[in-house]
N, C-alpha and C positions, 0 to 999 in steps of 0.2 A: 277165411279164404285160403284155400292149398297155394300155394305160392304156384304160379305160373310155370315158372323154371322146371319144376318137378313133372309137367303137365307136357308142355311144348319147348322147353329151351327158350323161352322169350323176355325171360327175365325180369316179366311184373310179379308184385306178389302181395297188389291190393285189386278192390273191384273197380277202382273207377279205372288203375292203371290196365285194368283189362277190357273194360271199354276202350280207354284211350289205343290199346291196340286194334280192336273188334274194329272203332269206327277210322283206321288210316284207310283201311277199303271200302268203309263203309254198309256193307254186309260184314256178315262173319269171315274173317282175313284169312288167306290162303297159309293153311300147316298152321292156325289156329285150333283146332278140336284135334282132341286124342284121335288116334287112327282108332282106336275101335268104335269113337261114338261117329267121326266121319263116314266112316263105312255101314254100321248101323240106320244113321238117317240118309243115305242114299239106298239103301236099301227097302227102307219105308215107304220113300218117294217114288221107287222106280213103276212100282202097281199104275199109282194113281195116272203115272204120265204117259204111260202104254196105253191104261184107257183113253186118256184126254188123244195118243194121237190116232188111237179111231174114231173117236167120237170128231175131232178136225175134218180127218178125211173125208168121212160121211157127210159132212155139213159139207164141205168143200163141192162136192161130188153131185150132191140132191140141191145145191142149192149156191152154182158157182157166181152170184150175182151177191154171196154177201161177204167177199173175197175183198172189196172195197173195206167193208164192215171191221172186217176182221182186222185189217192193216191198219184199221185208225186204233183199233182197240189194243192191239199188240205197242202200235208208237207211245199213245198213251200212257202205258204201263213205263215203256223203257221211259219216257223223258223224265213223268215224274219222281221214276226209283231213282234216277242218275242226281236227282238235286243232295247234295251234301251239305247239312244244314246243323251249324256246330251249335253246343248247348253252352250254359253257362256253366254245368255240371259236369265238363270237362269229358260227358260223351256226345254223339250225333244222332238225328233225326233227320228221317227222308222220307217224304210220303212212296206209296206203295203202286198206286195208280189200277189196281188189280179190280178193286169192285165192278168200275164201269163192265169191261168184259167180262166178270163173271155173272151179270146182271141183264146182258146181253144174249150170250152166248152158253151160260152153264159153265159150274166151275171146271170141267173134265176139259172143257177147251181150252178155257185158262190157265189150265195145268201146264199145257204144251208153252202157249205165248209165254206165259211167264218163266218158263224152264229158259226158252233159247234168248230171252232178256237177260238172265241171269249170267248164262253162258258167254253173251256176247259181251255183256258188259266186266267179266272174269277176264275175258282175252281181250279185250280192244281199250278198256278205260281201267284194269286194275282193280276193279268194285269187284269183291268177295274174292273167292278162288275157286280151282277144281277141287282140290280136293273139301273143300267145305260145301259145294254145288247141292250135294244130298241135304244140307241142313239148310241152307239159303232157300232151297226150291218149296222144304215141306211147310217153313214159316209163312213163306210171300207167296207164293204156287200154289199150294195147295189149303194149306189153314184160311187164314186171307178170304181168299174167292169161296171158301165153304160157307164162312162164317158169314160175307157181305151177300151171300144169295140168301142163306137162311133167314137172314132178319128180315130182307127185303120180301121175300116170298112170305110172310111170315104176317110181316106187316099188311102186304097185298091181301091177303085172304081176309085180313079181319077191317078189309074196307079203308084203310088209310089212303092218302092222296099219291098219287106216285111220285110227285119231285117230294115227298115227304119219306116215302121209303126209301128210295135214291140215295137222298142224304146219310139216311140212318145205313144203306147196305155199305156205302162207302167207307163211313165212320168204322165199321163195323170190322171191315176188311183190314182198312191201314194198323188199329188198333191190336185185333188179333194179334197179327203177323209179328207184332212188337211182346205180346205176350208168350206167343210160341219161341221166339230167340230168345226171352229171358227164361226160361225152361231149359231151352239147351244150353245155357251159357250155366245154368245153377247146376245143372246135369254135371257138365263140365267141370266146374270150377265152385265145389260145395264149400260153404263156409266150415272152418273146423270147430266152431264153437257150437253152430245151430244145423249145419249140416245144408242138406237139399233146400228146405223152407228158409233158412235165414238167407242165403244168397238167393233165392226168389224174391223176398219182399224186397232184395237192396236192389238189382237191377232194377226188378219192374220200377220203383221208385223214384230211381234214375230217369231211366226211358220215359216216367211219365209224364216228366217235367216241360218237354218239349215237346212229345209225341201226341197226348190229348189235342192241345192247340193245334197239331198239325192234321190232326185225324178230320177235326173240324175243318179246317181251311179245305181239305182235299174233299170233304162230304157238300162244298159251297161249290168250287169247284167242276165236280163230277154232274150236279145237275144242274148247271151252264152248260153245261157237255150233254147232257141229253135234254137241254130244254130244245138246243140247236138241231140237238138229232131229229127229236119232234118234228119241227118246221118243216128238214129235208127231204127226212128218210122212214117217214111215217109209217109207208108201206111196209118197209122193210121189220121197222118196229111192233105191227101188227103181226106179223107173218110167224115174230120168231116170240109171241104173245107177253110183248111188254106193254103195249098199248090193245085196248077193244078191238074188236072186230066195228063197231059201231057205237057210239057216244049214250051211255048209261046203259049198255051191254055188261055181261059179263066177260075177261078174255075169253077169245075164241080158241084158243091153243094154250091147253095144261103144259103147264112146264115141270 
């Protein structure tokens, strides 16, 4: 492990003590990452969130009736990223809350929600930073919602049940999101014995201790949350082709 110090002035110069920094915010902590890899994954990020906020406004615009939708799906994300849930391994886990809306709405939209989660929860509760915002966004913003739409879409096509894809796109989201941080963190902060790949297998390692079990909980979770949507907002659920158009139908709307 490069000793911290040399990295950011923070004065760890093991991996777990770089967790133990990474999780006081709980995201990647403000003037955590080198200014050039800060800059770099905000860089990355910036694409996908410019698409995400046409593809909002357009949905907003063609379709301002799912404005409600949106709101629960945006709170969702913020309540469950805000839980700080310390490990025995001396790092933290937080579910991500991202699947739902990107299961909903497509990840492009997710992009945005989860940007100004990240953001708000930077300024108002201390969780992550600005300048780390570019690497927080592309792990939970954007990896996350790609990866929980892909399997769900994935799964749908090849006939699975929906609260069974649900599960697995959720799973899918929180879990990523935890793999793409431990990249940036190995990026960061390369072991000097093994390099890039040896501080990959030690974080993910770490994170997985707590985060599998948590990926789970959040994939039970999230289809309680759409068994409810089901019930209410059926329509709405139809419209935007998470549910048939009609009962042993195919969806009526490609996503």
């Amino acid at each position: 492990m490069v000793p911290v110090s040399q990295e950011t002035g923070q004065g760890a110069s093991t991996i777990h003590e770089v967790l133990e920094r990474v999780c006081e915010a709980m995201h990647i902590a403000e003037g955590f990452l080198p200014p050039a890899h800060a800059v770099a994954w905000g860089v990355a990020s910036a694409p996908f969130v410019v698409h995400g906020v046409r593809a909002l406004t357009r949905e907003v615009r063609e379709h301002p009736e799912s404005t409600l939708l949106l709101g629960a799906s945006g709170a969702f994300t913020f309540v469950l990223s805000a839980l700080k849930l310390p490990s025995v391994t001396g790092s933290c886990s937080h579910p991500t809350g991202t699947g739902l809306g990107a299961m909903l709405f497509r990840p492009p939209v997710m992009a945005v929600l989860g940007t100004v989660t990240l953001l708000f929860q930077a300024l108002l509760l201390a969780h992550g930073g600005l300048t780390t915002l570019g690497a927080n966004v592309f792990s939970m913003a954007i990896a996350g919602p790609w990866a929980g739409y892909g399997v769900h879409r994935l799964l749908r096509r090849l006939g699975v049940p929906l609260m069974v894809t649900v599960f697995c796109g959720a799973f899918a989201a929180d879990l990523s999101t935890y793999c793409v941080t431990s990249v940036q963190l190995a990026l960061a902060f390369p072991d000097p014995g093994s390099g890039f790949w040896g501080a990959l297998g030690k974080f993910g390692s770490i994170f997985a201790v707590t985060q599998i079990p948590l990926a789970i909980s959040e994939g039970l979770l999230t289809v309680l949350v759409m068994r409810l949507l089901v019930q209410s907002s059926r329509g709405e659920l139809v419209r935007l082709g998470v549910l048939p158009a009609r009962p042993g139908r195919r969806e009526a709307v490609a996503r």
